[in-house]
PDB file of N, CA, C and O in Angstrom:
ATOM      1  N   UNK A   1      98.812  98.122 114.778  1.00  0.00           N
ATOM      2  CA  UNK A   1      99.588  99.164 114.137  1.00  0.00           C
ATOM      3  C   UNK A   1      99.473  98.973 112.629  1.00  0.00           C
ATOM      4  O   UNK A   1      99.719  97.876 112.129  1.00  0.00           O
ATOM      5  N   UNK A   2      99.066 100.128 111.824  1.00  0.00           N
ATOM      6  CA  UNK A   2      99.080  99.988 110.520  1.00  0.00           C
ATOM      7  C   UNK A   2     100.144 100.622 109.793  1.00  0.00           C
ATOM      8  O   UNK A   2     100.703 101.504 110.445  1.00  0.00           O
ATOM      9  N   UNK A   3     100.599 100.429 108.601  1.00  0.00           N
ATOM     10  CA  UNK A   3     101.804 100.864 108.104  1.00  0.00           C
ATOM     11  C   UNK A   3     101.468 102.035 108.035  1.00  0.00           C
ATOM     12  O   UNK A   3     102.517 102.661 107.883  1.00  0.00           O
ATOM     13  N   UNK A   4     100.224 103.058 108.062  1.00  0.00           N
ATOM     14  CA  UNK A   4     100.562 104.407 108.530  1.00  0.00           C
ATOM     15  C   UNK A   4     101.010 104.550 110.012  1.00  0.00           C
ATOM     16  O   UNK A   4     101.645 105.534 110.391  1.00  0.00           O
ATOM     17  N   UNK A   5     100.742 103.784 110.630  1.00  0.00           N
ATOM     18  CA  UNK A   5     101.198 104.054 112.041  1.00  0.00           C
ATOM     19  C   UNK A   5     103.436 103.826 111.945  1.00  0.00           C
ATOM     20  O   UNK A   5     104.333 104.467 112.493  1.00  0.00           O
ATOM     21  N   UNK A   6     103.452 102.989 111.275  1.00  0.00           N
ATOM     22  CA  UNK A   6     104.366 102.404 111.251  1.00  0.00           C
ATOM     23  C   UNK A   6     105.572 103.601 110.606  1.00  0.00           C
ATOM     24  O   UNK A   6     106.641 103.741 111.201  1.00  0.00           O
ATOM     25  N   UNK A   7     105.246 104.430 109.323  1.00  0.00           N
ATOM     26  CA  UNK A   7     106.052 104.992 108.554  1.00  0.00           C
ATOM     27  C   UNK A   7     105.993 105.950 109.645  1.00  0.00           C
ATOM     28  O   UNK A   7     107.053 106.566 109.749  1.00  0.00           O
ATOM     29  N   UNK A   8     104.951 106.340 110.641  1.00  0.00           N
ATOM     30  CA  UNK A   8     105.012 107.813 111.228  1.00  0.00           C
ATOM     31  C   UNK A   8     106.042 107.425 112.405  1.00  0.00           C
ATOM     32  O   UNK A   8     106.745 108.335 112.844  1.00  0.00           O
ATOM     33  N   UNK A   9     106.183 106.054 112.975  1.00  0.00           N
ATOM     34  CA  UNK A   9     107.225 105.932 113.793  1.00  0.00           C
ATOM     35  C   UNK A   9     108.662 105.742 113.101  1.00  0.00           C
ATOM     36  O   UNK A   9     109.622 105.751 113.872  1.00  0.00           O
ATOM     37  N   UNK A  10     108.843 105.621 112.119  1.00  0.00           N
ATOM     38  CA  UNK A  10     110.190 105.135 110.966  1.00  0.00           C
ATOM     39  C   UNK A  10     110.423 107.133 111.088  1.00  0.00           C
ATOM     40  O   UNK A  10     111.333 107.716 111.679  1.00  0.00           O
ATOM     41  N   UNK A  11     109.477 107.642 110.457  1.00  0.00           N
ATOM     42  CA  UNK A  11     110.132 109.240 110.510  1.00  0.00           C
ATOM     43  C   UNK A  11     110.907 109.361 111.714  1.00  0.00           C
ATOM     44  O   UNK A  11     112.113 109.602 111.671  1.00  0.00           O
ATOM     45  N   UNK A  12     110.358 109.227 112.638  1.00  0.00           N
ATOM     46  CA  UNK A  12     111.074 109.417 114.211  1.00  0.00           C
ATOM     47  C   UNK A  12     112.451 108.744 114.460  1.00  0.00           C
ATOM     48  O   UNK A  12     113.327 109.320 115.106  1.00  0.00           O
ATOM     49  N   UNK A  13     112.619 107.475 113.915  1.00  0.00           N
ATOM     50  CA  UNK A  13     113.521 106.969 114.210  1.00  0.00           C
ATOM     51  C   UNK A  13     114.847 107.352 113.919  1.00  0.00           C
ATOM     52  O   UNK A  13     115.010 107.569 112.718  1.00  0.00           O
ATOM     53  N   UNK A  14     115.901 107.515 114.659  1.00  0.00           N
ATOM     54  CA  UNK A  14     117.527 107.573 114.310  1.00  0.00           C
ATOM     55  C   UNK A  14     117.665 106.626 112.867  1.00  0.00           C
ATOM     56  O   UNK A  14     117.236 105.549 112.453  1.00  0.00           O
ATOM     57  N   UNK A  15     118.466 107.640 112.427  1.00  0.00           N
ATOM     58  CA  UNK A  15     119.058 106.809 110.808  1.00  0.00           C
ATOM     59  C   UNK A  15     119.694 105.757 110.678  1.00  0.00           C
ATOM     60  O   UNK A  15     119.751 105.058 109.666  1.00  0.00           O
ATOM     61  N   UNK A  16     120.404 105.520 112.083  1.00  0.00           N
ATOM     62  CA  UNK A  16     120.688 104.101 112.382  1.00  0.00           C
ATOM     63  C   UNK A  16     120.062 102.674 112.981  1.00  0.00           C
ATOM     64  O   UNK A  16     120.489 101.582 113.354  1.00  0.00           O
ATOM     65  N   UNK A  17     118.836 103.334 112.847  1.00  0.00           N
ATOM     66  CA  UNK A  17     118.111 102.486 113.916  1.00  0.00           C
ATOM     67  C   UNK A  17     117.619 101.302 112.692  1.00  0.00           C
ATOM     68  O   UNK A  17     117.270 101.608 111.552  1.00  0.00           O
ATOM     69  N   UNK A  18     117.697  99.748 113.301  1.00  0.00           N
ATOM     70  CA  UNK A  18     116.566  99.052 112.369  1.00  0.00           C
ATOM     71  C   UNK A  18     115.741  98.805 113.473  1.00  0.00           C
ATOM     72  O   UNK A  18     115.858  99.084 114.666  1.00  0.00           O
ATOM     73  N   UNK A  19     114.715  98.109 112.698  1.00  0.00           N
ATOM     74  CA  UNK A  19     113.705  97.641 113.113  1.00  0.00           C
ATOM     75  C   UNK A  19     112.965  96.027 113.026  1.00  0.00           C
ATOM     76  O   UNK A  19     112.758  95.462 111.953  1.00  0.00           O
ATOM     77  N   UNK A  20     112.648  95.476 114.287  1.00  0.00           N
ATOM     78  CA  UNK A  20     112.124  94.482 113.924  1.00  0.00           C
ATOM     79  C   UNK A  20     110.786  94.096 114.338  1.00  0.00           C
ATOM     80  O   UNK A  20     110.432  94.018 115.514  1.00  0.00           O
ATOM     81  N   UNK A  21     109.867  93.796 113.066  1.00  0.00           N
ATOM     82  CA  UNK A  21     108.290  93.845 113.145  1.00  0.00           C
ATOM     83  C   UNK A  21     108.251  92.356 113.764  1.00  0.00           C
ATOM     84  O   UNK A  21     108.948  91.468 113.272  1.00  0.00           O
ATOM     85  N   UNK A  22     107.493  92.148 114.750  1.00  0.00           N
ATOM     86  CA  UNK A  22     107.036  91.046 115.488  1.00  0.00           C
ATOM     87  C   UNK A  22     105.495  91.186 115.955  1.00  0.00           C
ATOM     88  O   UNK A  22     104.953  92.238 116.295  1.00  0.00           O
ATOM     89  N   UNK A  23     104.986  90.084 115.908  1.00  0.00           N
ATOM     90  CA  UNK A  23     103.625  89.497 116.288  1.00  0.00           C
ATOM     91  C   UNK A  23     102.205  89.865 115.194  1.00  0.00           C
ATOM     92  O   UNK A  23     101.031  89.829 115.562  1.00  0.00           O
ATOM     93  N   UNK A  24     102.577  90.130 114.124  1.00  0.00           N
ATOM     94  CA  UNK A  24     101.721  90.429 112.952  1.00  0.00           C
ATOM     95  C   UNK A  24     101.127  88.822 112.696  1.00  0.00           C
ATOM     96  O   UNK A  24     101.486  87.676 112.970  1.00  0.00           O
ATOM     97  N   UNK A  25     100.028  89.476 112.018  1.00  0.00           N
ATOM     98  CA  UNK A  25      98.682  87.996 112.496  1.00  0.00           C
ATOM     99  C   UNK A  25      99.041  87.471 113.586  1.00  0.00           C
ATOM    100  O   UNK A  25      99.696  86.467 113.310  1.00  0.00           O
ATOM    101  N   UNK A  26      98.952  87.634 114.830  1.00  0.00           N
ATOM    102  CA  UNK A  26      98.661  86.249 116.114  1.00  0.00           C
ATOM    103  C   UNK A  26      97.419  86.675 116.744  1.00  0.00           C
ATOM    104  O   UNK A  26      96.595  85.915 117.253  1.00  0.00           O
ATOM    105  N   UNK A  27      97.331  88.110 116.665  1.00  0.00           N
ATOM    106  CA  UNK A  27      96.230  88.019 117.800  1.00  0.00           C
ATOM    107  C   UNK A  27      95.176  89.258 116.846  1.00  0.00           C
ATOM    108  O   UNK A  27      95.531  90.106 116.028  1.00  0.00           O
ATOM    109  N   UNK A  28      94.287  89.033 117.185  1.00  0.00           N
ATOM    110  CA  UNK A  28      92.594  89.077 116.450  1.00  0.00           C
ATOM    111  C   UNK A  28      92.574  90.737 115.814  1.00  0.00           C
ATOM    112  O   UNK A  28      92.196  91.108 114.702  1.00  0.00           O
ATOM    113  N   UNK A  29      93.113  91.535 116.933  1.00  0.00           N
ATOM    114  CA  UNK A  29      93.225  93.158 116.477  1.00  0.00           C
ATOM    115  C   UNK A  29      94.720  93.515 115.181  1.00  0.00           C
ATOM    116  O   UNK A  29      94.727  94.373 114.298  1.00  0.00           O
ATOM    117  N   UNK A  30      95.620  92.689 115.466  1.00  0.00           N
ATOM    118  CA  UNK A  30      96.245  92.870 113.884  1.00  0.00           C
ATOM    119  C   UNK A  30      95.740  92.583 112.638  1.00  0.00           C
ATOM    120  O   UNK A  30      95.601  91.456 112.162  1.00  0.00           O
ATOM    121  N   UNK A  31      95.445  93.726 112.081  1.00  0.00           N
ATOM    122  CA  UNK A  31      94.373  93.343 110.621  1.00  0.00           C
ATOM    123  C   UNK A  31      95.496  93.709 109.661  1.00  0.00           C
ATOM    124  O   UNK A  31      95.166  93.704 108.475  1.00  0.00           O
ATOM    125  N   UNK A  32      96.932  94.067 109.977  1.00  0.00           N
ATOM    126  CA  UNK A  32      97.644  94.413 108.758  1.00  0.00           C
ATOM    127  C   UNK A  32      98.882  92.696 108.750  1.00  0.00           C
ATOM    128  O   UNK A  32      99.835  92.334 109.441  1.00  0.00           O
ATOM    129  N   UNK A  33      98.241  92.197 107.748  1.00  0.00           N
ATOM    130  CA  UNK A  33      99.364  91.449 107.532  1.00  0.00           C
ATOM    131  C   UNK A  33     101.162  91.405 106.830  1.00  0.00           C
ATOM    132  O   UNK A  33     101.543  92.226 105.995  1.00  0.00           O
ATOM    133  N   UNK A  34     101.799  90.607 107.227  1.00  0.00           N
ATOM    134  CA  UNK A  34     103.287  90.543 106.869  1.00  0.00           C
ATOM    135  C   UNK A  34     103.311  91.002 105.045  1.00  0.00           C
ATOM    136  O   UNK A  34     103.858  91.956 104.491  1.00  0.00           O
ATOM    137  N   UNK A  35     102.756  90.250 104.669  1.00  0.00           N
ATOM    138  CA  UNK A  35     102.702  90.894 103.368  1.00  0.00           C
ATOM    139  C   UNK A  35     102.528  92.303 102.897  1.00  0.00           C
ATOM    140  O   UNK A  35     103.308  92.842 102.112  1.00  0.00           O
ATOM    141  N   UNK A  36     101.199  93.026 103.540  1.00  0.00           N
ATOM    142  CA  UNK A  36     100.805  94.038 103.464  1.00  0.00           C
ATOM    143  C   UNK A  36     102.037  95.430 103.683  1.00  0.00           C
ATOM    144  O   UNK A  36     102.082  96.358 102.875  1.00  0.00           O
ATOM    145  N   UNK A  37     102.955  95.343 104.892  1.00  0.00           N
ATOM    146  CA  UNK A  37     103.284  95.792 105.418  1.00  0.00           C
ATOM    147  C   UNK A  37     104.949  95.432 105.216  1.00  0.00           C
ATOM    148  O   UNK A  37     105.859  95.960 105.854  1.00  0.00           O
ATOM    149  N   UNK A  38     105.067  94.578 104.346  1.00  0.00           N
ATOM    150  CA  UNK A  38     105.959  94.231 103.437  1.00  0.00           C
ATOM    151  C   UNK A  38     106.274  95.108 102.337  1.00  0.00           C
ATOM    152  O   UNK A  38     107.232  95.800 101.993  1.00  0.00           O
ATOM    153  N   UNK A  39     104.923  94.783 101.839  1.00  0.00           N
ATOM    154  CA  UNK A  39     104.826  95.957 100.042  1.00  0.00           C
ATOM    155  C   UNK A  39     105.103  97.754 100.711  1.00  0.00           C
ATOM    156  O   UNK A  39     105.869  98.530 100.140  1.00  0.00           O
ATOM    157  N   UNK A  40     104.322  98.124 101.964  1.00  0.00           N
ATOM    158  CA  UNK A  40     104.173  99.560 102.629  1.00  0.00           C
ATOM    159  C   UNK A  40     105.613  99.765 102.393  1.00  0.00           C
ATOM    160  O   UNK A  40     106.037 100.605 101.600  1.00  0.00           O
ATOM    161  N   UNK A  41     106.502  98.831 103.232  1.00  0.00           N
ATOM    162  CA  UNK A  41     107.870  99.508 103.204  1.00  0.00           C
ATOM    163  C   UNK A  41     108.920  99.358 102.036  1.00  0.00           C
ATOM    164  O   UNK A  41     110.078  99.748 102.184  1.00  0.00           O
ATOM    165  N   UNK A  42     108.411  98.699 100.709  1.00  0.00           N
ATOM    166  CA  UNK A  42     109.602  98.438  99.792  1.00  0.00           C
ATOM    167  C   UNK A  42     109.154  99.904  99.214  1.00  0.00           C
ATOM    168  O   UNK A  42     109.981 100.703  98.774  1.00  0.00           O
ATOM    169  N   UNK A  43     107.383 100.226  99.280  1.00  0.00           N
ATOM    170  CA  UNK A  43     106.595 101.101  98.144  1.00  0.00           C
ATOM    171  C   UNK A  43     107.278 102.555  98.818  1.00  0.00           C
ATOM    172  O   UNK A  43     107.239 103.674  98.308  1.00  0.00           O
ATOM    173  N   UNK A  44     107.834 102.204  99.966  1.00  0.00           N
ATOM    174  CA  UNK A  44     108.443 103.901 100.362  1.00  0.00           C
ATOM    175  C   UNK A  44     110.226 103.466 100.474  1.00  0.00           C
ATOM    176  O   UNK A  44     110.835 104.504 100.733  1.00  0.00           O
ATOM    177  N   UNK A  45     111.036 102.460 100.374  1.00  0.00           N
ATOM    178  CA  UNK A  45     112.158 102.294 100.215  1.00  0.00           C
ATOM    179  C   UNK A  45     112.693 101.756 101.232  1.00  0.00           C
ATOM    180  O   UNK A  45     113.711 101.066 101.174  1.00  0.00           O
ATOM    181  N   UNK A  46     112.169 101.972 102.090  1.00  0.00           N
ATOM    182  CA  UNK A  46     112.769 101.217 103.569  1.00  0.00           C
ATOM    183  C   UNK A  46     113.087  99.537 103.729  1.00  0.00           C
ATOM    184  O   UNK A  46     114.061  99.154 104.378  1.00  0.00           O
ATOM    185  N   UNK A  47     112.570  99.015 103.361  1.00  0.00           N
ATOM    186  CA  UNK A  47     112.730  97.415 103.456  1.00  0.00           C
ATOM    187  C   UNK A  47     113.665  96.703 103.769  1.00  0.00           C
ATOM    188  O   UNK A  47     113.565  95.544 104.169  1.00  0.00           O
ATOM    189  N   UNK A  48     114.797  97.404 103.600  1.00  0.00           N
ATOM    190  CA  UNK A  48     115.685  96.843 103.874  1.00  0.00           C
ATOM    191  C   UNK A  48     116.846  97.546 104.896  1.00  0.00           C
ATOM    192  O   UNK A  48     118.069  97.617 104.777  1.00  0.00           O
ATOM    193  N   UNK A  49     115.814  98.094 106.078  1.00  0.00           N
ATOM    194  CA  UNK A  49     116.044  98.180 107.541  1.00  0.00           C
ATOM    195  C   UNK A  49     115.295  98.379 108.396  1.00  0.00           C
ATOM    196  O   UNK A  49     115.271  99.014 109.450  1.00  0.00           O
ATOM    197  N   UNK A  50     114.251  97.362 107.467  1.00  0.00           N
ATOM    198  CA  UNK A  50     113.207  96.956 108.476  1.00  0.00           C
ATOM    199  C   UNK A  50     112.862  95.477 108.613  1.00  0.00           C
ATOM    200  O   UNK A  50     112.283  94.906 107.690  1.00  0.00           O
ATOM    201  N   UNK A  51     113.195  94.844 109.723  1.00  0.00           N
ATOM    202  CA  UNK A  51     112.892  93.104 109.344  1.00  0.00           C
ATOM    203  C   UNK A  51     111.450  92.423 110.189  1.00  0.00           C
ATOM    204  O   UNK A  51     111.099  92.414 111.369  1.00  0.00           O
ATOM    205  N   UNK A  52     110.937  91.954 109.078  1.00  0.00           N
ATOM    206  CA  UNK A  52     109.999  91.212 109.420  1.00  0.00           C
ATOM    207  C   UNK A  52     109.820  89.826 109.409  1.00  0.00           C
ATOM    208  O   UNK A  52     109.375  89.237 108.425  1.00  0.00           O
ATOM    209  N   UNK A  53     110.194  89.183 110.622  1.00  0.00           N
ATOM    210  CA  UNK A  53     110.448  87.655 111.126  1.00  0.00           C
ATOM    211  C   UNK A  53     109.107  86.648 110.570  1.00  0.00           C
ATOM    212  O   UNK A  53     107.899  86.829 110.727  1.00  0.00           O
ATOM    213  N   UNK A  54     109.804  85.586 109.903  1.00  0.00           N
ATOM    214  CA  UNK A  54     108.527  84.967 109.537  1.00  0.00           C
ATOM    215  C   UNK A  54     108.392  83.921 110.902  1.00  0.00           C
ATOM    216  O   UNK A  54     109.247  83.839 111.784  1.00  0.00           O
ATOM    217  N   UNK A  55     107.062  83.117 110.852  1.00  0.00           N
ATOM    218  CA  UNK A  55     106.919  82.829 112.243  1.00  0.00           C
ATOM    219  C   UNK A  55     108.057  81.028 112.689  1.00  0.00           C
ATOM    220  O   UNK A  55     108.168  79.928 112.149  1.00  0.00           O
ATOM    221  N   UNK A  56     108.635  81.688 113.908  1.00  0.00           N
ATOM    222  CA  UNK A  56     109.894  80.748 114.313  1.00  0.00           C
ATOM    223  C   UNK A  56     110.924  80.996 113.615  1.00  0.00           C
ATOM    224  O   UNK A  56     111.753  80.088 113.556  1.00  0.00           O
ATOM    225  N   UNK A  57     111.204  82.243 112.889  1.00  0.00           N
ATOM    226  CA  UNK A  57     112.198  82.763 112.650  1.00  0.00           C
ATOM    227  C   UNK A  57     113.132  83.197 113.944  1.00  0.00           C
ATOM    228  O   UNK A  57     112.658  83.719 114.953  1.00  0.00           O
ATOM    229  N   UNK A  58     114.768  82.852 113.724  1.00  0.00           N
ATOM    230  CA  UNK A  58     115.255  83.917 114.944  1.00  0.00           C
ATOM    231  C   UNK A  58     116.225  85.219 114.389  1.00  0.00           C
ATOM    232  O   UNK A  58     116.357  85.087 113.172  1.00  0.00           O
ATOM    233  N   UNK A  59     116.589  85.832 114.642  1.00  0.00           N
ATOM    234  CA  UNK A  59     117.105  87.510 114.274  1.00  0.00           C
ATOM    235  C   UNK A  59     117.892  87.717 115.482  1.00  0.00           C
ATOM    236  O   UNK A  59     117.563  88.018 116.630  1.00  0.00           O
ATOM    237  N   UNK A  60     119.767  87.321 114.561  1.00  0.00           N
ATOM    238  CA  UNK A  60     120.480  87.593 115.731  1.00  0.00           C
ATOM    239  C   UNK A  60     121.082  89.016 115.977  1.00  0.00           C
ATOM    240  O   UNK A  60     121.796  89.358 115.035  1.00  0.00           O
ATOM    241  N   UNK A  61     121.018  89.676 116.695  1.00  0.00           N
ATOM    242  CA  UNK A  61     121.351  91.224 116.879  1.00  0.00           C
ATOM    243  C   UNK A  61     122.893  91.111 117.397  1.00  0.00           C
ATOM    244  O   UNK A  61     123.344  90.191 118.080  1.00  0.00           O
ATOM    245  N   UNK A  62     123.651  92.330 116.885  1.00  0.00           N
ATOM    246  CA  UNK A  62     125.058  92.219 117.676  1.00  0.00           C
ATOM    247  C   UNK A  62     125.866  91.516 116.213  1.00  0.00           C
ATOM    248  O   UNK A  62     125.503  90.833 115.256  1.00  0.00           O
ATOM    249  N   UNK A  63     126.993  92.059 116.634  1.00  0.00           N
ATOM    250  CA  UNK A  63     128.116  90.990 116.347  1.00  0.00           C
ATOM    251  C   UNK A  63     128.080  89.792 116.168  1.00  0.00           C
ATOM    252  O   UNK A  63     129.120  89.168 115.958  1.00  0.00           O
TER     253      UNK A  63
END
């Protein structure tokens, strides 16, 4: 998924919805890295309801 793929699913999404990006660099067909896709969402404003786990990070949901 590339951050065009990514902003075209963010349009779709409920205004409440976040998001959490998982498995960027592990496996051979992700060519967009955490960084990359980092800058995509500050450069359109979103960034900060969208989380991207660094690796062995945990992200507690809920209350």
């Amino acid at each position: 998924m590339s951050d065009t793929n990514f902003l075209q699913l963010w349009r779709h999404a409920n205004s409440n919805t976040n998001i959490i990006v998982v498995h960027l660099e592990t496996v051979n067909h992700c060519r967009q890295s955490r960084d990359q896709l980092r800058q995509a969402l500050e450069d359109q404003g979103i960034s900060n309801r969208v989380h991207i786990p660094a690796d062995g990070e945990s992200i507690r949901l809920g209350t």
